[in-house]
C-alpha positions in Angstrom: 122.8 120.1 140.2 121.7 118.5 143.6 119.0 120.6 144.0 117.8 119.2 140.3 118.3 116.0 141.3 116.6 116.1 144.0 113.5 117.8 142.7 113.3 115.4 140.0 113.3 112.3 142.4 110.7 113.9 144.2 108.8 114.5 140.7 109.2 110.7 140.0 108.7 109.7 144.4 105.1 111.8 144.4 103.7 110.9 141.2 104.1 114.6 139.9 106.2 112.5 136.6 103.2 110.1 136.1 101.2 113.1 134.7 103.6 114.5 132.4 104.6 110.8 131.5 100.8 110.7 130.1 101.4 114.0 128.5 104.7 113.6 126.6 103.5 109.5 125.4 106.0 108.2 127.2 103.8 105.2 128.6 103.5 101.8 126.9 101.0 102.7 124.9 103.5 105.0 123.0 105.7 102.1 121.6 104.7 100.3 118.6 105.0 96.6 118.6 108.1 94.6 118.8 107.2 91.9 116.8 108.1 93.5 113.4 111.6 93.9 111.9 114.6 94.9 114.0 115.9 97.9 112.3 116.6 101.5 112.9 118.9 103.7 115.1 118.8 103.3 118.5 120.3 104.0 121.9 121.9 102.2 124.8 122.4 103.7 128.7 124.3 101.8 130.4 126.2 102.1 133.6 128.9 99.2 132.7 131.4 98.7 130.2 133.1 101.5 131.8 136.7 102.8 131.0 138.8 101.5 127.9 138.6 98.1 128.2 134.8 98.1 129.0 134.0 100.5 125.6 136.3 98.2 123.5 134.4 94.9 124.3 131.1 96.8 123.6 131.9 98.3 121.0 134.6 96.3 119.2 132.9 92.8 120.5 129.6 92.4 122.0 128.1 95.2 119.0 129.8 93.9 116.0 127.9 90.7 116.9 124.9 92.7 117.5 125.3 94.2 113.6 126.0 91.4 111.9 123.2 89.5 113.4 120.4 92.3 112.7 122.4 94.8 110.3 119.5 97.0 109.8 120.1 98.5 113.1 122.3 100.9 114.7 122.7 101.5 117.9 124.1 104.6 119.7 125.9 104.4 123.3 124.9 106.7 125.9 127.9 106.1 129.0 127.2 107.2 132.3 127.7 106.1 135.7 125.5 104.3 138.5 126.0 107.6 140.4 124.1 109.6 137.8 121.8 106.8 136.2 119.1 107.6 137.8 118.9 111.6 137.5 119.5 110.4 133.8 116.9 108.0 133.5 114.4 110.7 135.6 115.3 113.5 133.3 114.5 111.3 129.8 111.2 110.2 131.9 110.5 114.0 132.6 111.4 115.0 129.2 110.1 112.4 126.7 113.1 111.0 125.8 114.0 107.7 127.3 116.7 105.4 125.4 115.4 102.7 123.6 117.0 100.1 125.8 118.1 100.8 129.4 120.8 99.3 131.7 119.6 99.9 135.7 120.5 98.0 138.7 118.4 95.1 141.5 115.5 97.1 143.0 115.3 99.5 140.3 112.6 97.8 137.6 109.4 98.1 140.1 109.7 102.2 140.6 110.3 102.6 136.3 107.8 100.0 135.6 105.4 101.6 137.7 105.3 104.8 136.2 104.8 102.8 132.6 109.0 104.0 131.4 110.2 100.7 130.5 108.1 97.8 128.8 107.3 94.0 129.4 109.0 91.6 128.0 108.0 88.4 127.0 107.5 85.6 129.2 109.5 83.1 127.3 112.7 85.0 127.1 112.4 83.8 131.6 113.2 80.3 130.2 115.4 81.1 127.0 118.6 80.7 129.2 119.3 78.5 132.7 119.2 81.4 134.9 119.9 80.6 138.6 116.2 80.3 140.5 116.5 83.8 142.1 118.3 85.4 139.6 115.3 86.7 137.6 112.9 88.0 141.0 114.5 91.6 140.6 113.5 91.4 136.9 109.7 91.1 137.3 107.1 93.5 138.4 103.1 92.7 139.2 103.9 89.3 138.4 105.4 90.7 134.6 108.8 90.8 133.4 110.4 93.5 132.7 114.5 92.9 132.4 116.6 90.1 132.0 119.9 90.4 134.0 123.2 90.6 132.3 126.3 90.3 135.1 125.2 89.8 139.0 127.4 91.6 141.9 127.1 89.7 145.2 128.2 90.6 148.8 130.5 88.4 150.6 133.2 88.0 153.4 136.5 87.6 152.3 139.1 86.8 154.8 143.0 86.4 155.5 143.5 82.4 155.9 146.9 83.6 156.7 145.6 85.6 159.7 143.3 82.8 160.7 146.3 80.7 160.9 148.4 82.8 163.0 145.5 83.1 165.4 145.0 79.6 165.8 141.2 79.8 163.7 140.5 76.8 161.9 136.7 77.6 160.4 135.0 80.5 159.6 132.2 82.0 161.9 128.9 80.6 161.1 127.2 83.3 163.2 127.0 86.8 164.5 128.0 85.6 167.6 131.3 83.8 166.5 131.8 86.5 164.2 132.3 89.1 166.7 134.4 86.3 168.9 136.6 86.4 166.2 136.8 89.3 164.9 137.9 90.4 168.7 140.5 87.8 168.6 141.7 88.9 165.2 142.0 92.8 166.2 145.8 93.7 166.6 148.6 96.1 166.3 145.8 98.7 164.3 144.4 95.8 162.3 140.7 95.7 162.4 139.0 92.4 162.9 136.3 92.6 160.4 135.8 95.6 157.9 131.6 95.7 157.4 131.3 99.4 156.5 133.7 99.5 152.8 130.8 98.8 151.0 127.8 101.2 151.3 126.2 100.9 154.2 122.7 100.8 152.7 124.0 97.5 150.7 126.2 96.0 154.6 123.5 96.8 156.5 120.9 95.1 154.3 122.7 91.9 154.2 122.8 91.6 158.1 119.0 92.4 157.8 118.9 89.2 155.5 121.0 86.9 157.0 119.3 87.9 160.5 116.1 86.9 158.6 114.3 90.0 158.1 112.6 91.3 155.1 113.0 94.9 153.7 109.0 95.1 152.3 105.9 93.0 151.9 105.5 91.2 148.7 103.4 93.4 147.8 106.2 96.4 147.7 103.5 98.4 149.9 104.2 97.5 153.8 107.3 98.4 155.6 109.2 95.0 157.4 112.3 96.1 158.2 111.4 97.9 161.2 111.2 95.2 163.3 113.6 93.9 165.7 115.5 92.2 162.8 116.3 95.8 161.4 117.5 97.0 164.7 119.5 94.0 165.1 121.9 94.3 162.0 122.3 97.8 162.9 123.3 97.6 166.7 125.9 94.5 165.8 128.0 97.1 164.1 127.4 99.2 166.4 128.9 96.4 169.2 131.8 95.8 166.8 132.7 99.1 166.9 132.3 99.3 170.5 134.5 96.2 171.0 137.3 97.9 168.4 137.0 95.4 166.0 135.5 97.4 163.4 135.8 101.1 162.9 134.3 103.3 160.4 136.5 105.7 159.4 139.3 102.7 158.4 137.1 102.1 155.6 138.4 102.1 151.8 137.2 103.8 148.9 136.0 101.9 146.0 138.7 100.5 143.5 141.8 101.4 146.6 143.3 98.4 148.0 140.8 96.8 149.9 141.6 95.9 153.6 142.1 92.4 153.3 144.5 93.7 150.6 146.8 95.6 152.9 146.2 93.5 155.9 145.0 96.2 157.2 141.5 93.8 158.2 141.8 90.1 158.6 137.6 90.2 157.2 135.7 92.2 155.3 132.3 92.6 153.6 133.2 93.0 149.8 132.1 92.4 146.5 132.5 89.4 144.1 134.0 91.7 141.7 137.4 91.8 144.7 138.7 88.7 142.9 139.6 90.7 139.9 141.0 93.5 141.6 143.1 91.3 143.6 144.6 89.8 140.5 145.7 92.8 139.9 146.7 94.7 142.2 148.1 92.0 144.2 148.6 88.7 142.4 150.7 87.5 144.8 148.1 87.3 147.6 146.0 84.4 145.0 149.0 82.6 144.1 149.8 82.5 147.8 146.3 81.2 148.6 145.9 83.5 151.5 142.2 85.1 150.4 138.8 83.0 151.5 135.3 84.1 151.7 132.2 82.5 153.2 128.8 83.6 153.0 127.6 85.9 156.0 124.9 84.0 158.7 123.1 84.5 161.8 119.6 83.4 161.7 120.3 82.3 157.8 122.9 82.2 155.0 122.5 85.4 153.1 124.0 87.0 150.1 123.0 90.4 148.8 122.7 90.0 145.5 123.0 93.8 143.4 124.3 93.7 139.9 123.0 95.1 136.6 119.8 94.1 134.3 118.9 95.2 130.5 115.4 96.5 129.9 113.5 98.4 126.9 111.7 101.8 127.1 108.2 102.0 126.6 108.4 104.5 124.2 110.9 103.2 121.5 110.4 104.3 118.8 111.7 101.3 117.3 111.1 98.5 119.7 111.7 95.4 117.6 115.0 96.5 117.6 115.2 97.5 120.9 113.5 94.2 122.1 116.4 92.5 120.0 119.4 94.3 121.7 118.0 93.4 125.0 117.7 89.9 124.0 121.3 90.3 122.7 123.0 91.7 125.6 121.3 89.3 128.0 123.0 85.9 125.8 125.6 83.6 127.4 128.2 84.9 125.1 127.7 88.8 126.2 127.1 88.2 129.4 130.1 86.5 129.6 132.3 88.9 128.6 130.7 91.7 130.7 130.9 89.5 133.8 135.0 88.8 132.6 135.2 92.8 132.4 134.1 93.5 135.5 135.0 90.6 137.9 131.3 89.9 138.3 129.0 86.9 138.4 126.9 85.7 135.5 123.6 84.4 136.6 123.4 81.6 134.0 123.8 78.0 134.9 125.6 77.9 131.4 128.6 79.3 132.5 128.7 77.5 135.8 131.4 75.6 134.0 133.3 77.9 132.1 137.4 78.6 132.6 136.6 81.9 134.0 134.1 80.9 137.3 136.6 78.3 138.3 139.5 80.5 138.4 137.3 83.0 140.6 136.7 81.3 143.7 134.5 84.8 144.8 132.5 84.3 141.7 132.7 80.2 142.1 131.3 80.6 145.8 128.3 83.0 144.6 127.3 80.8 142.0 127.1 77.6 144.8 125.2 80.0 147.1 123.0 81.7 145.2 119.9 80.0 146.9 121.0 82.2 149.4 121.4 85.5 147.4 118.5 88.2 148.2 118.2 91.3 146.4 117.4 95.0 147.8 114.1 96.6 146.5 110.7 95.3 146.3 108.4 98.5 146.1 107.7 101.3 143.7 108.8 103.7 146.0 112.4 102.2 146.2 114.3 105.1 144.1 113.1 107.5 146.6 113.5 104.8 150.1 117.5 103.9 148.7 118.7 107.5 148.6 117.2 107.8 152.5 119.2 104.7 153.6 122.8 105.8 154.5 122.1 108.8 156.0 119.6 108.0 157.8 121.1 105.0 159.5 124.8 106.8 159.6 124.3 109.0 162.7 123.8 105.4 164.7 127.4 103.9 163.5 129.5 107.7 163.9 127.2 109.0 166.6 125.3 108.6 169.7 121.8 108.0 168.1 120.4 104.3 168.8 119.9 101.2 166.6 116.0 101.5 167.0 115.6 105.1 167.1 117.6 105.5 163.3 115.7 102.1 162.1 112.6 103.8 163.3 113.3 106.8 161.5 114.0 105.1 158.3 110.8 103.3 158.4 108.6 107.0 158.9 110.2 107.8 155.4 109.9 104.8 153.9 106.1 104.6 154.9 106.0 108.2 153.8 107.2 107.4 150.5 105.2 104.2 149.7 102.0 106.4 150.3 103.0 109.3 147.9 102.8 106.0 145.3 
């Protein structure tokens, strides 16, 4: 199955699934207009509304809206997961059979809409809700848009205010250099100071790239930035933390464990927005007891990596009035809510700024007040192929001997590499 996978990414990376794209009319030409009546049987991919919970509010919520709103459609749900989204996407591109409407993550509408898969939307759905500025960048391609998001997963630091008591702390670092200070002063009794490396390390390391100011690519998607002494920067501060014992890599927790902070196990921690709702329930007691806080990472700037999930429509529907309406759908103030309630996440609508729910999530709360600082990964056609080179290539610098500019520099050979097979 690997060895698929990875012959079909490099299908999609050279430009070998361009030709039989053209072949098997699965370009934008294919798809009829959208501007007739919604009806049909369709399908939905998506990533999200995973487990019980997630299927019933599809299914039993957001999609009995959906019917009784344009009944002459039916719509069929494809499940998977964001760990085999994009060999399924790749093998419908490969094949000729795309779903009608398509649920893919920040960084991922570029690479599709390059090779013609998914379709442009219209321009006015940008200004049919108050989305946050920045909210809508990772939606648009060649200046076109493409997806409209539907929940937002940010990157934050959460921290023990109880720790920061004990030690005496009375603010939170506002750069790399009072971070490590603290995080130093925080490390005790096996307790890490700061936990960077429980998220993936493509996603940690590209925040530090942000909030040290550096760029990933051009705005053009076709010029490597991250290269430059910015990239090697964010890289060799983890590897100081580690150095210090502050921060260790092998103390990290797998996704949906008890986090760090959790356990007290690290006083900080890189984390996602979504923590808040694992917290409540796993370990209420630690919100009732006020003892979680998060701030947005700095150095040179604020930053907040801003991932998350956005709802677009193939270019070969076969039946794209109705697909154009269930992306319309999905992406409303009411659906996204109740995706973004699901999942602990953030909705990108200045809508909900108000609502019960982003009040009584301070993670999701602080996002929301932050998101001028939010940047997203991506930016290039080539970035399917670039994110799967990420972690491994920069991994033998944080659990090895290899330095912060020789893996950065190695990272940017096969990123350039990548951009030209484009």
């Amino acid at each position: 199955m690997e060895l698929k996978r990875r012959s079909l990414l490099a299908a999609i990376g050279a430009g070998t699934a361009a030709a039989a794209l053209s072949g098997c009319g699965t370009g934008s030409t294919a798809a009829g207009s959208a501007d007739g009546p919604a009806e049909g049987e369709i399908t939905l991919l998506t990533p999200i509304y995973e487990n019980a919970n997630g299927k019933q509010l599809l299914e039993k919520e957001i999609l009995v809206g959906f019917r009784k709103k344009y009944p002459d459609v039916k719509v069929n749900v494809d499940y998977t997961t964001y760990a085999q989204l994009n060999e399924k996407i790749t093998t419908g591109m490969a094949g000729g059979l795309l779903p009608d409407v398509l649920m893919m993550g920040v960084g991922w509408i570029p690479p599709f809409a390059a090779k013609k898969a998914i379709a442009p939307l219209p321009e006015k759905l940008a200004t049919a809700h108050d989305y946050e500025k920045r909210v809508l960048e990772p939606s648009r391609y060649d200046g076109k848009l493409y997806a409209l998001p539907v929940v937002l997963d940010t990157r934050i630091v959460v921290y023990r205010k109880d720790h920061f008591a004990e030690a005496g702390i009375k603010k939170t670092p506002a750069n790399w250099a009072e971070l490590r200070a603290v995080a130093k002063q925080l490390t005790k009794d096996g307790r890490v100071g700061f936990d960077p490396f429980s998220i993936d390390l493509r996603q940690c390391w590209e925040t530090f790239l942000f909030a040290n100011g550096g760029q990933l690519f051009s705005a053009d998607g076709k010029k490597v930035l991250f290269t430059d002494n910015r990239g090697v920067e964010a890289l060799q501060f983890f590897k100081d933390l580690i150095k210090d014992g502050s921060a260790s890599y092998a103390k990290k927790t797998a996704l949906g464990e008890p986090a760090n902070v959790q356990t007290g196990k690290a006083s900080m921690m890189m984390t996602t927005s979504a923590l808040w709702e694992q917290v409540r329930l796993q370990n209420p007691e630690l919100l009732k007891d006020d003892k979680l806080g998060a701030f947005v990472l700095a150095n040179r700037k604020p930053a907040m990596l801003q991932g998350g999930t956005l709802v677009t429509q193939s270019a070969s529907s076969k039946h794209p009035a109705a697909a154009r309406a269930l992306v319309e759908y999905l992406a409303t103030p009411e659906s996204i809510l109740g995706a973004a309630k699901q999942r602990g996440s953030v909705p990108g609508l200045k809508d909900l700024s108000d609502t019960s729910y982003v009040k009584e999530n301070k993670f999701v709360d602080l996002s929301l007040q932050n998101m001028s600082a939010a940047c997203s990964e991506g930016g290039t056609a080539a970035w399917m192929e670039i994110r799967e080179k990420i972690k491994p290539t920069l991994e033998p610098a944080i659990v090895g001997d290899q330095s912060a500019k020789d893996a950065i520099a190695e990272l940017g050979r096969l990123a350039e590499a990548a951009i030209g097979r484009m």
